[in-house]
Each structure stands twice: as structure tokens, then as C-alpha cells.
N, C-alpha and C positions, 0 to 999 in steps of 0.2 A: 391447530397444528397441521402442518401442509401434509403429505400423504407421500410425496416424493424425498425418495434418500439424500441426503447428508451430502450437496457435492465436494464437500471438504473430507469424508472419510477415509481413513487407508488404515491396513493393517502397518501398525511399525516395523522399522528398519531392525530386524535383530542384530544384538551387538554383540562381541565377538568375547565383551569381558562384562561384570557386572559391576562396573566401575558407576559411584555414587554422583562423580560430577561430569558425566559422559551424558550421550543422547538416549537419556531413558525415552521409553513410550509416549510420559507424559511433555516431556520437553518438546518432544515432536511434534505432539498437538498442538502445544499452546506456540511455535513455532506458525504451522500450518494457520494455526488461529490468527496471531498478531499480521503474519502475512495475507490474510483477506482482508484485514484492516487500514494497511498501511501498503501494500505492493512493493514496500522495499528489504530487500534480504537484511542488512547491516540490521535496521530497525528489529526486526522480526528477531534475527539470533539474539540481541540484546533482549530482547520480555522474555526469550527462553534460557539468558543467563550462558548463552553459548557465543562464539563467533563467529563471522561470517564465513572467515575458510573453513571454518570444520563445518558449517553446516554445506556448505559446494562439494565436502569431502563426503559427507552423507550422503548427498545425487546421487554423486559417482559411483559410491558404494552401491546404491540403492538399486540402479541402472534407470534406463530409459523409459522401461517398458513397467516399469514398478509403480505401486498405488501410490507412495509417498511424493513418486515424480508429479505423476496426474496433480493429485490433491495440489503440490507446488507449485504448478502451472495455472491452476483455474483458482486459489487463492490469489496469486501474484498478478492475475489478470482484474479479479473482482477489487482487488487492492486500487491498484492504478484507476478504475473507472470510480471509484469512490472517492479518491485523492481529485480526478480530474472531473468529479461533479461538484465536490467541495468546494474546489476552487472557485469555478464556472459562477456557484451559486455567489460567492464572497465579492464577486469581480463585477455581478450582473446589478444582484439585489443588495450588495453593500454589507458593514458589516456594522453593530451598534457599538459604540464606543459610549463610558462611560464620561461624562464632564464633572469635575470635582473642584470647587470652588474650597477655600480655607478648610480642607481635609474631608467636605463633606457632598456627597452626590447631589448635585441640583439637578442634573438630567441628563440625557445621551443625544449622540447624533451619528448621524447614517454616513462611514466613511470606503470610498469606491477605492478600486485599486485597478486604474487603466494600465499600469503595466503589466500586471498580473493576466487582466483580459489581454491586452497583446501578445505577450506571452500565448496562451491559451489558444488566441487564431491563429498565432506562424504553426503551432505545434499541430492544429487539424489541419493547416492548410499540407504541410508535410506531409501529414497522416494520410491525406489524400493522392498522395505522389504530385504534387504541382510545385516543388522546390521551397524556398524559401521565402519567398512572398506571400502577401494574400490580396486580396481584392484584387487582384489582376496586378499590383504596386510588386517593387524589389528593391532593395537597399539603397 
């Protein structure tokens, strides 16, 4: 067990009613949760059974400078690098696919997805401010 704090903790957004299908404590968490997961809000309110306006209306609520902001930001960030390691890995080292002859598994094979890595290079070459090219190439 690591020794350093929780960087997803916050204290909850208090709600103003104690409404059963509103943004209790727990919804928040597992909100904050699914969002280190996935880096995407739409995904994230759905595992908290919420939507995604009401939860941008939580932010707002919540303000700027609020833990629940934080914790949304550095979730949403660990989200993203985890989706775009996933990827990276799927597009580099391939992905095993099952082969299934008259219903029954005879064996796999390793399948690449170069659009996926193309994808992936414009998006760091971006990411590096050099536009929309990569390798020194443009459309």
C-alpha cells in the first residue's frame, strides 16, 4: 500500500435537497472513479447513473477552486493517458483475436490497427504544437 494520499479524493459537493436519485456522496465517487478510467464525462455520469449536464452543473456548483474540481481534473487527465496508452499498446503490439473454425476455437492471431496508430501520431504530433502533420509530411 503506497504511503501517499488518494489523488482522486475530495470531500463531496453538499446538495441542497436529499433527493434519492440526485448526486449523493457516493455517485460522486464512483463518477470521479469511472472518470480515471475512461477520461470521458458522458461515460463517467453514465456508471454514476447520472448525466452529463447535471454532472457540468455539479462543477459549477461545486466551483473552481473545490476538491471535487481537482479530483475532476486529475481523474480526467489519468482517464485520457490510460485510454491513449491503451490505444498506443493495441496499435503497436496488436491485439489477439480469436479464429473459430465450425464453432470451435482452433487458435488466435495478432491483429494491428495502423489507423488507430495514425490516429495516435497526428494526435502527438498536435499535442506538440507542429499542426497537423507528422514526420515533417501534411495532407
Amino acid at each position: 500500500m503506497s504511503d501517499s494520499p488518494d489523488p482522486f479524493a475530495f470531500d463531496p459537493v453538499p446538495s441542497a435537497s436529499t433527493r434519492h436519485d440526485g448526486w449523493t456522496p457516493e455517485r460522486q465517487r464512483r463518477f470521479v472513479y469511472a472518470l480515471s478510467r475512461f477520461g470521458v464525462v458522458s461515460a463517467a455520469a453514465e456508471c454514476a447513473g447520472m448525466t452529463r449536464k447535471s454532472a457540468y452543473a455539479l462543477l459549477k456548483r461545486a466551483g473552481p477552486a473545490s476538491g471535487f474540481a481537482r479530483a475532476w481534473r486529475e481523474a480526467q487527465a489519468a482517464g485520457r493517458l490510460t485510454v491513449r496508452f491503451t490505444a498506443w499498446e493495441r496499435a503497436v503490439d496488436g491485439l489477439e483475436v480469436p479464429i473459430f473454425r465450425k464453432g470451435v476455437q482452433v487458435g488466435t492471431r495478432v491483429t494491428y490497427d495502423n489507423r488507430l496508430l495514425a490516429a495516435l501520431l497526428r494526435a502527438q504530433w498536435r499535442a506538440q504544437g507542429k499542426g497537423d502533420g507528422y514526420f515533417g509530411w501534411t495532407r
